[in-house]
BALOBA-1460 file (C-alpha; in Angstrom, 3 decimals):
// residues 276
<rec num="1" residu="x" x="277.717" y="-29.713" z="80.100"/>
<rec num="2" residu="x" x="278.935" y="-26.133" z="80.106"/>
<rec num="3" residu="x" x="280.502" y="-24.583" z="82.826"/>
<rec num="4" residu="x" x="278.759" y="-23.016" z="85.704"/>
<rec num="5" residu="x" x="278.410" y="-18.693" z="85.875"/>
<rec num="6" residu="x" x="280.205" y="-17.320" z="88.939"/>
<rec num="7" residu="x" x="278.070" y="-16.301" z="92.330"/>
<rec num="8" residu="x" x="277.879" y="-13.229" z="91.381"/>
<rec num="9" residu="x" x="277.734" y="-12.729" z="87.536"/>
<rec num="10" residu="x" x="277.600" y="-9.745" z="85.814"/>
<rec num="11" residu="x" x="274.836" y="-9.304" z="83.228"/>
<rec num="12" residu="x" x="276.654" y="-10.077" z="80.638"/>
<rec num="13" residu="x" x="277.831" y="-13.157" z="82.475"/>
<rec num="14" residu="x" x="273.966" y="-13.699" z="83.145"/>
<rec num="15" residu="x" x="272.789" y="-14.068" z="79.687"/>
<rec num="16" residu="x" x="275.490" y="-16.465" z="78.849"/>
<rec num="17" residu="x" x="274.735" y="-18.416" z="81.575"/>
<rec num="18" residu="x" x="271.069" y="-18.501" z="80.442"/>
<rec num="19" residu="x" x="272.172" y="-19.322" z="77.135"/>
<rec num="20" residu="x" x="274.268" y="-22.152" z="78.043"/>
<rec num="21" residu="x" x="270.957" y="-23.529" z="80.230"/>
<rec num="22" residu="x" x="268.728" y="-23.097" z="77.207"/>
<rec num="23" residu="x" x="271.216" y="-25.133" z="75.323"/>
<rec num="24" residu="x" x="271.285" y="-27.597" z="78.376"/>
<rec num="25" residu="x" x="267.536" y="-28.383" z="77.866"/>
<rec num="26" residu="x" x="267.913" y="-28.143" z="74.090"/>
<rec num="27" residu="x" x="265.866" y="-24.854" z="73.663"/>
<rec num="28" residu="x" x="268.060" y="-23.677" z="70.923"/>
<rec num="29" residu="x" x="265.840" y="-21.449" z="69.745"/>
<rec num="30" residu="x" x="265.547" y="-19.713" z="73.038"/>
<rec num="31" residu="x" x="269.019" y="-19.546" z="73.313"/>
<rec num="32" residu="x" x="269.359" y="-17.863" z="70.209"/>
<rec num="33" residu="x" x="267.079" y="-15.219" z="70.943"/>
<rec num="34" residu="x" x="268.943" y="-14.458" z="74.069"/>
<rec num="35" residu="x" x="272.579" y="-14.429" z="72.110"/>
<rec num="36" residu="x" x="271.188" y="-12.149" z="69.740"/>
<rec num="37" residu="x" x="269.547" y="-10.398" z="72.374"/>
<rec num="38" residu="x" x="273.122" y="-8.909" z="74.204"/>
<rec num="39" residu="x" x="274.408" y="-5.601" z="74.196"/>
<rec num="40" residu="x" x="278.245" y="-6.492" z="74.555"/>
<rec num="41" residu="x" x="279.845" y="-8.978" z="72.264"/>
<rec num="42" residu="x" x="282.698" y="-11.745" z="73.179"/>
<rec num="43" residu="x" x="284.408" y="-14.622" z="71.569"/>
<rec num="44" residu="x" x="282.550" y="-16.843" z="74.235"/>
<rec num="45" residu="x" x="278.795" y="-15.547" z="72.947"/>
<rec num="46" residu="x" x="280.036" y="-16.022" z="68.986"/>
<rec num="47" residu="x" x="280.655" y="-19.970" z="70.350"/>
<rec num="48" residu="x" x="277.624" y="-20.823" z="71.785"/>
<rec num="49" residu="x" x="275.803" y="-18.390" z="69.049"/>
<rec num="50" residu="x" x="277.422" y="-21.126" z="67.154"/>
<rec num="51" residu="x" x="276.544" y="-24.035" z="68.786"/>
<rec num="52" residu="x" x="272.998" y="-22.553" z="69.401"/>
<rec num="53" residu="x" x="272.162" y="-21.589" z="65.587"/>
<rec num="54" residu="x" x="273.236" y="-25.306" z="64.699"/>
<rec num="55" residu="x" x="271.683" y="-27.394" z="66.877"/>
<rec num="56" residu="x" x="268.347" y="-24.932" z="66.255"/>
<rec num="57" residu="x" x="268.600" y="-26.281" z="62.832"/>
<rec num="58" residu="x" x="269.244" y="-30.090" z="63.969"/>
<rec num="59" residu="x" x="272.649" y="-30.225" z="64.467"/>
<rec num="60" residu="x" x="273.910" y="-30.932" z="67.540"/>
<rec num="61" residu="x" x="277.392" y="-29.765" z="67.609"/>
<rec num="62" residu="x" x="278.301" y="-31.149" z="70.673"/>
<rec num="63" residu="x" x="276.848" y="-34.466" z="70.046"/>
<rec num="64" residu="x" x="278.515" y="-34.896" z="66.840"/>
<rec num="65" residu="x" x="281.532" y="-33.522" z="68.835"/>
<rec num="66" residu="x" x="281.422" y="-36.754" z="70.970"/>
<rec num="67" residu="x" x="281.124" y="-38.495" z="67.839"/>
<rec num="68" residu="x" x="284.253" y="-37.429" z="66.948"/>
<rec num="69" residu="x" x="285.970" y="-37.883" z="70.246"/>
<rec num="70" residu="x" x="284.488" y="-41.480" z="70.782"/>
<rec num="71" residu="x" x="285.260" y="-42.494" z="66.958"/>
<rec num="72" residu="x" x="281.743" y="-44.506" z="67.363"/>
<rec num="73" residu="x" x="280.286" y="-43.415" z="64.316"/>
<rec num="74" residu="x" x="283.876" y="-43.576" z="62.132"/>
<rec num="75" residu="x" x="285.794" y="-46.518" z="60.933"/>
<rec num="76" residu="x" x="288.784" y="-45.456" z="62.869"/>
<rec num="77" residu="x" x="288.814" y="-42.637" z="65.837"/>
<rec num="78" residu="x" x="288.985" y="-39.127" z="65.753"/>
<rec num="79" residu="x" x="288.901" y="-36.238" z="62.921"/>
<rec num="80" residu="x" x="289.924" y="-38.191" z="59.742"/>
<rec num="81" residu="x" x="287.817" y="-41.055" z="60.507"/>
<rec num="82" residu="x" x="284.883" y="-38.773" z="61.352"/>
<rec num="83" residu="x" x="285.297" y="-36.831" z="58.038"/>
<rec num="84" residu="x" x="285.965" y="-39.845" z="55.622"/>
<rec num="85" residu="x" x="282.207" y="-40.886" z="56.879"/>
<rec num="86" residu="x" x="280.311" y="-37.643" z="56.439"/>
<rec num="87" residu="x" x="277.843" y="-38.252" z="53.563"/>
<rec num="88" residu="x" x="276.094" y="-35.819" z="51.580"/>
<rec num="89" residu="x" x="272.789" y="-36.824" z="53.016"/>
<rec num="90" residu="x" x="273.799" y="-35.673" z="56.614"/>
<rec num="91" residu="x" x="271.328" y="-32.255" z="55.727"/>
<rec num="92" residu="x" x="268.411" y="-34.134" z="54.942"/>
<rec num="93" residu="x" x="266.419" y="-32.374" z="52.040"/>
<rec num="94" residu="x" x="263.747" y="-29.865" z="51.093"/>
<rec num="95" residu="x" x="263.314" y="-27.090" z="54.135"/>
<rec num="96" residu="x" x="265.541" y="-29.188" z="56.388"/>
<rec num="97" residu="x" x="268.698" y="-28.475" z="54.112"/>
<rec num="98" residu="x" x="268.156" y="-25.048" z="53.255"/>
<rec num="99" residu="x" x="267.197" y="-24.426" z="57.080"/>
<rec num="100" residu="x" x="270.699" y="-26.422" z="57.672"/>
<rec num="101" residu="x" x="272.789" y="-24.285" z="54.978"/>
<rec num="102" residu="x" x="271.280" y="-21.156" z="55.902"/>
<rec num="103" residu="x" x="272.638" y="-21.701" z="59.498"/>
<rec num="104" residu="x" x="275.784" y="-22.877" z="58.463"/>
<rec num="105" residu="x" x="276.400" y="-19.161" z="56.377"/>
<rec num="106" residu="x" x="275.202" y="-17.565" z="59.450"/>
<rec num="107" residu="x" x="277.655" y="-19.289" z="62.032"/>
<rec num="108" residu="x" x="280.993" y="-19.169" z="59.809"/>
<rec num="109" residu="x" x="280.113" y="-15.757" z="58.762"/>
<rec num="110" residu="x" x="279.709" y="-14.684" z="62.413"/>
<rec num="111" residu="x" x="282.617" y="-16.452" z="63.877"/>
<rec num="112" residu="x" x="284.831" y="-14.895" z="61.446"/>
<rec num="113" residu="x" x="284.046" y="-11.130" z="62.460"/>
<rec num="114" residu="x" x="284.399" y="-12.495" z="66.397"/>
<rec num="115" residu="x" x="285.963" y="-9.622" z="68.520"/>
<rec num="116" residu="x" x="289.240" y="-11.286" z="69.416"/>
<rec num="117" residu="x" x="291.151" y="-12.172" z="66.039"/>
<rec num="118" residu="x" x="293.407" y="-14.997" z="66.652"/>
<rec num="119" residu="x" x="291.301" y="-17.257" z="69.052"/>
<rec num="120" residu="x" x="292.190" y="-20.990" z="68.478"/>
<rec num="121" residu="x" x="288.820" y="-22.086" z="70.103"/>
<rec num="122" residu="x" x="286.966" y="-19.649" z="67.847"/>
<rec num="123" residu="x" x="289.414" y="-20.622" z="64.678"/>
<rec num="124" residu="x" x="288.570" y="-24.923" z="65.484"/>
<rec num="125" residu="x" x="284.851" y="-24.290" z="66.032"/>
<rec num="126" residu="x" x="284.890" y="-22.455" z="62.197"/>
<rec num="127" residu="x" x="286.980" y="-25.075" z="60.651"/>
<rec num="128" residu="x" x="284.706" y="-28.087" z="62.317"/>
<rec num="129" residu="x" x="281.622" y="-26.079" z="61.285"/>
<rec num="130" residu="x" x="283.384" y="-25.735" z="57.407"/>
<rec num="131" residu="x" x="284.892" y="-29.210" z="56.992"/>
<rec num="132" residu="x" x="281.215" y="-30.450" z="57.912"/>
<rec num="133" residu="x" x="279.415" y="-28.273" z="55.586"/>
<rec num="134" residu="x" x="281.993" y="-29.207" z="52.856"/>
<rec num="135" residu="x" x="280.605" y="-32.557" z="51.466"/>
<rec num="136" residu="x" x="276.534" y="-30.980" z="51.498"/>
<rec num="137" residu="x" x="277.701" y="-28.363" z="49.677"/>
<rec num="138" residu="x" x="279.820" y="-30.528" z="46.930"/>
<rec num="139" residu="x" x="276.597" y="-32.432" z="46.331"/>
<rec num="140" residu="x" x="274.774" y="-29.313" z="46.052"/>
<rec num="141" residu="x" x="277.239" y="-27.947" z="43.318"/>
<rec num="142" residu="x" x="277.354" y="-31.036" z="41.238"/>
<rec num="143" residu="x" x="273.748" y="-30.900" z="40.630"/>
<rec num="144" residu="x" x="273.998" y="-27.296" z="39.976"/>
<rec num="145" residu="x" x="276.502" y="-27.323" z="37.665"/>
<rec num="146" residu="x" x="275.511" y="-30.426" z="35.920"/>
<rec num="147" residu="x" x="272.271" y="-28.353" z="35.067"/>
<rec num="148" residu="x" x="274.616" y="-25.235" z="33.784"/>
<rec num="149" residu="x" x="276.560" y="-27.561" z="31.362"/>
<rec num="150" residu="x" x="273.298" y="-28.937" z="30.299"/>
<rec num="151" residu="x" x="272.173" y="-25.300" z="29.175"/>
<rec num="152" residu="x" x="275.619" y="-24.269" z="28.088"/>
<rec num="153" residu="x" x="275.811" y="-27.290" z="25.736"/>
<rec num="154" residu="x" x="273.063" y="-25.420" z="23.472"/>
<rec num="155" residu="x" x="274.556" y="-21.593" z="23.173"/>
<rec num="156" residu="x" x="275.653" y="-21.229" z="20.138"/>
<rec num="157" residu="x" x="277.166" y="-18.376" z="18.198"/>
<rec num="158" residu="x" x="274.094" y="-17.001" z="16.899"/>
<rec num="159" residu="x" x="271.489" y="-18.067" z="20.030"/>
<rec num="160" residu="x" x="272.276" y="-17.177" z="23.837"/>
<rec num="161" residu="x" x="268.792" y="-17.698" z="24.702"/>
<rec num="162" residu="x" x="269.798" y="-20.598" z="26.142"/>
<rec num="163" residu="x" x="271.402" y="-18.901" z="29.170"/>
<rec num="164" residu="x" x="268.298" y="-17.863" z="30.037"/>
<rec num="165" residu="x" x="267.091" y="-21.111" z="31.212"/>
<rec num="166" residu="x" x="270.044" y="-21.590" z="33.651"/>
<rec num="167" residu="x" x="269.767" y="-18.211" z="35.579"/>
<rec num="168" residu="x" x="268.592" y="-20.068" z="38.645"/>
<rec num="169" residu="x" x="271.350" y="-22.822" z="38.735"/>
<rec num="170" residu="x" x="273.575" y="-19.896" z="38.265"/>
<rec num="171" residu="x" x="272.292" y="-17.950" z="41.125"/>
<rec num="172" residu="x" x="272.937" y="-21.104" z="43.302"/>
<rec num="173" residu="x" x="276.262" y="-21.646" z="41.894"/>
<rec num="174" residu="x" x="276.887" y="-17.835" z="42.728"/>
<rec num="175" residu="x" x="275.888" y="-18.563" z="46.187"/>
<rec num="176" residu="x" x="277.964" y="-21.843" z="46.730"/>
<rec num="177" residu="x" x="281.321" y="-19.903" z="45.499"/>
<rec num="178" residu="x" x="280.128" y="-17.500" z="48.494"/>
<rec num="179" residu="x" x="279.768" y="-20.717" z="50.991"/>
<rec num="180" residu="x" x="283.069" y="-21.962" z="49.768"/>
<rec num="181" residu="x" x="285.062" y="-19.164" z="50.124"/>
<rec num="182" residu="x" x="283.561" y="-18.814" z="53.732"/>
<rec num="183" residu="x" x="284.749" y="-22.976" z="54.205"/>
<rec num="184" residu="x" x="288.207" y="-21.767" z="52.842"/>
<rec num="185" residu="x" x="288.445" y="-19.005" z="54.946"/>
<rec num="186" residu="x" x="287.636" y="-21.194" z="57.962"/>
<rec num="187" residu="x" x="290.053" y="-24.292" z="57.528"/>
<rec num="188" residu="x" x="293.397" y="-21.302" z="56.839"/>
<rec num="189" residu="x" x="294.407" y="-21.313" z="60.146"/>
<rec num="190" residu="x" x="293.035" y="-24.740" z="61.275"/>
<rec num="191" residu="x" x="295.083" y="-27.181" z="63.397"/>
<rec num="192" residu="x" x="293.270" y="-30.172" z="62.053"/>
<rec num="193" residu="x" x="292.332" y="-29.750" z="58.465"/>
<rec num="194" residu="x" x="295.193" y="-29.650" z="56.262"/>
<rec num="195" residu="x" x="294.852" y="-29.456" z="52.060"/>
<rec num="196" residu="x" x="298.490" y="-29.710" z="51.543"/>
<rec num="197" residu="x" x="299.348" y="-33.031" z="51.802"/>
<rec num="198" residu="x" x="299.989" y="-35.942" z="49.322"/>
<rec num="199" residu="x" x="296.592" y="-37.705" z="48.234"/>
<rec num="200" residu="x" x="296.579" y="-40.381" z="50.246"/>
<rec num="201" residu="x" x="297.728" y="-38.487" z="53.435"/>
<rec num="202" residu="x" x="294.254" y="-36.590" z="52.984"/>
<rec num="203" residu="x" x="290.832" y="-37.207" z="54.639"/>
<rec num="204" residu="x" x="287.753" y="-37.129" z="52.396"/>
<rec num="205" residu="x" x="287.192" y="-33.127" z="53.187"/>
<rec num="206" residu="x" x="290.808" y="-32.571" z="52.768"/>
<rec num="207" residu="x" x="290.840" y="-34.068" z="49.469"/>
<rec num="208" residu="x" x="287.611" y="-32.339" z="48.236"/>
<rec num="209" residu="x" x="288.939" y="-29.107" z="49.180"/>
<rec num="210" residu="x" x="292.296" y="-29.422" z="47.718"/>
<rec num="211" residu="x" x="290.862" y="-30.377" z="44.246"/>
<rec num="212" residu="x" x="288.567" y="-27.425" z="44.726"/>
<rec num="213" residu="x" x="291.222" y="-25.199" z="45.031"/>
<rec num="214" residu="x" x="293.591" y="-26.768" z="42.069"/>
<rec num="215" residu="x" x="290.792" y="-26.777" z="39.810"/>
<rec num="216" residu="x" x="288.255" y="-23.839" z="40.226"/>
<rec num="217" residu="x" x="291.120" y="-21.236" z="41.785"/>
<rec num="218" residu="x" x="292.729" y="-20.777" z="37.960"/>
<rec num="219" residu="x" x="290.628" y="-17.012" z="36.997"/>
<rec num="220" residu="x" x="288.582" y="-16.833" z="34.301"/>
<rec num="221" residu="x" x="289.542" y="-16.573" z="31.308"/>
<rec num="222" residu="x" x="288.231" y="-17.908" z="27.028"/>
<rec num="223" residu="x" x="289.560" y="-21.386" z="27.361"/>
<rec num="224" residu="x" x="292.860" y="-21.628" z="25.586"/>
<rec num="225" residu="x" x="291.480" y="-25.540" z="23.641"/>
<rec num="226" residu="x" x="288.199" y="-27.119" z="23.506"/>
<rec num="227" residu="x" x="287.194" y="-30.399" z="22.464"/>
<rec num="228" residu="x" x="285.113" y="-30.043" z="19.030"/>
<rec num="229" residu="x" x="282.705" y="-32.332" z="20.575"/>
<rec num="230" residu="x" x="282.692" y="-30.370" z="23.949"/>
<rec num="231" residu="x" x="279.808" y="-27.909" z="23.518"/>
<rec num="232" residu="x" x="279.867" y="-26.585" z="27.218"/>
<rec num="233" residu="x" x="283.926" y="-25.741" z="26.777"/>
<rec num="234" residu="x" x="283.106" y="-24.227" z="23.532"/>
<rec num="235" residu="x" x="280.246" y="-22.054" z="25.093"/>
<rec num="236" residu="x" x="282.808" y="-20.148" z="27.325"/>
<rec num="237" residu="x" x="284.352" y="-18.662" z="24.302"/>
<rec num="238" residu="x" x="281.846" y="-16.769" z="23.643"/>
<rec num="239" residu="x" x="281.324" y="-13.064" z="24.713"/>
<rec num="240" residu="x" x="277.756" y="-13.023" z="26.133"/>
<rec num="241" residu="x" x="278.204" y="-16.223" z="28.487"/>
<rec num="242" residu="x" x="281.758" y="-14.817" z="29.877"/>
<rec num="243" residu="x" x="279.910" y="-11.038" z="30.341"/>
<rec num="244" residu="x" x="277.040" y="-13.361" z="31.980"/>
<rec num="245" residu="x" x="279.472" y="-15.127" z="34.213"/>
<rec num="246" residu="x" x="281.639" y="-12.110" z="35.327"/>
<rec num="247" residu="x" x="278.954" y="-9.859" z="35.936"/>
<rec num="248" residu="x" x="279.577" y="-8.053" z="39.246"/>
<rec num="249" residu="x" x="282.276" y="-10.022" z="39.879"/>
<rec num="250" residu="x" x="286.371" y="-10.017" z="39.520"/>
<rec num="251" residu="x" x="288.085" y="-13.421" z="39.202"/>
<rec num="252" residu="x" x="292.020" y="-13.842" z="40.406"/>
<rec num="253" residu="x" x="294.228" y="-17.228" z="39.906"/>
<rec num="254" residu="x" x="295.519" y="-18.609" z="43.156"/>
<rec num="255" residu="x" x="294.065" y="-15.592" z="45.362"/>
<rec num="256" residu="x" x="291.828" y="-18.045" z="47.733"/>
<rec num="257" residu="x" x="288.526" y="-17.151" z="46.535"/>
<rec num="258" residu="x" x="286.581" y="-18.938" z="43.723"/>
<rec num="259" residu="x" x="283.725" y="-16.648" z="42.079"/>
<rec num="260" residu="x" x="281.292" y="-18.009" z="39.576"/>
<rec num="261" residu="x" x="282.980" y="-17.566" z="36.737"/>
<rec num="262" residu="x" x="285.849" y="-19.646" z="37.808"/>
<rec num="263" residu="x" x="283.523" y="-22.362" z="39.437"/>
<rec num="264" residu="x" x="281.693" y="-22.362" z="36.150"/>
<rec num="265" residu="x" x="284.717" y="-22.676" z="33.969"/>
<rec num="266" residu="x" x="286.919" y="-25.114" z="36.261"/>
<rec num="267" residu="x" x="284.567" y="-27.178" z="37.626"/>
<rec num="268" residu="x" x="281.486" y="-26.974" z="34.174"/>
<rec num="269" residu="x" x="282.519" y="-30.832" z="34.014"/>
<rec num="270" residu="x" x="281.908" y="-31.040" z="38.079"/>
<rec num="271" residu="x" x="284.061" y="-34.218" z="38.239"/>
<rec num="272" residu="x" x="286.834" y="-32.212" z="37.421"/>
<rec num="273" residu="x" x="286.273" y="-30.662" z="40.973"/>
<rec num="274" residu="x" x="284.154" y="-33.117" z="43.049"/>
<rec num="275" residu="x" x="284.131" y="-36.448" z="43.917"/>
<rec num="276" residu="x" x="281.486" y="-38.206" z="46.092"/>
């Protein structure tokens, strides 16, 4: 499956080559260890650390890679088809998922400080790995923010208790504008995922990410009109849920990255943002 080391490798050369025979025999943990375990670094070990981490955490890469190639699990062949048929489920649930996510935020975050800046193979491998993640993630933010508007809904002027009981739907939709940023950053200088098209030019990813961006990429600012019926809109005019939101945190229109505050505010009706 992966090429064979020279006669006479050097160690560096060595380890990679026992890596890539760990992976052979699926012992992804072992070659993990042996990754990690390397003195000098190289675009080549942050691809099969890549490939490695993922399939440790039951994702094959390269099988789903074939998948792709062979357009047998897709209505129609290669990367569109394969992406208009990834379902949120595809992480499983409980440990599995968070086992899945947490390798996920290892792998993009470690291909993006690989050695060699400008690598295409590095660049596709972090835009697969991101477009794949997307649609888990969506899922993962509608039911967190679902649960925010929910507790938003009963601040009032006089009461901000309610806040309180959303502090750990927060902290996970603090985390997700982390994992999206990281997707964004991935698919900027991919040759196969593209958020600039018209609608219907757009895979499923595509299209998720490019209402992402429209919607949740606006700042963060006291809504300028509010529904009188719309409780959650009306709780983001007041002070102590904007100090709550922008805690720690600095929120720019159009700059790329989406903090809390503006996944809170753009997306606190999440079908504004997703779509499943």
């Amino acid at each position: 499956m992966f090429a064979a080391a020279s006669a006479n490798p050097s160690d560096e050369e060595a380890q990679l080559e026992a890596a890539r025979v760990s992976m052979d025999n699926r012992d992804y943990a072992g070659a993990v260890a042996t990754l990690e375990d390397m003195d000098d670094d190289s675009n080549e070990r942050r691809k099969l650390l890549a490939a490695a981490r993922l399939g440790d955490a039951g994702l094959d890469i390269w099988e789903i890679l074939q998948d792709v190639l062979s357009g047998a699990s897709t209505d129609s062949s290669g990367m569109d088809g394969f992406f208009n048929t990834v379902g949120a489920t595809a992480f499983g649930t409980g440990d599995e998922r968070t086992a899945r996510n947490v390798a996920m935020r290892t792998t993009l975050t470690e291909l993006a400080e690989a050695p060699t800046t400008g690598d295409t193979s590095v660049q596709d491998i972090a835009c697969f790995v991101g477009a794949l993640w997307t649609v888990p993630l969506i899922s993962d933010a509608q039911t967190a923010l679902t649960t925010v508007q929910a507790g938003l809904a009963s601040v009032t002027p006089s009461d901000c208790s309610g806040l309180d009981t959303i502090d750990a739907s927060l902290a996970t939709v603090s985390t997700l504008s982390t994992d999206f940023r990281l997707i964004l950053n991935a698919i900027s200088s991919c040759s196969f995922i593209d958020t600039s098209g018209s609608a219907a030019s757009l895979n499923t990813v595509e299209k998720q990410l490019n209402s992402l961006s429209t919607n949740a990429d606006n700042g963060c600012n006291v809504p300028s009109e509010c529904a009188p019926t719309d409780l959650a809109c009306r709780a983001l005019e007041l002070s102590c849920v904007h100090d709550k939101l922008t805690s720690g945190s600095q929120s720019t229109a159009d700059d790329g990255i989406i903090s809390t505050c503006e996944l809170v505010q753009g997306c606190y009706n999440p079908s504004a943002c997703f779509s499943l």
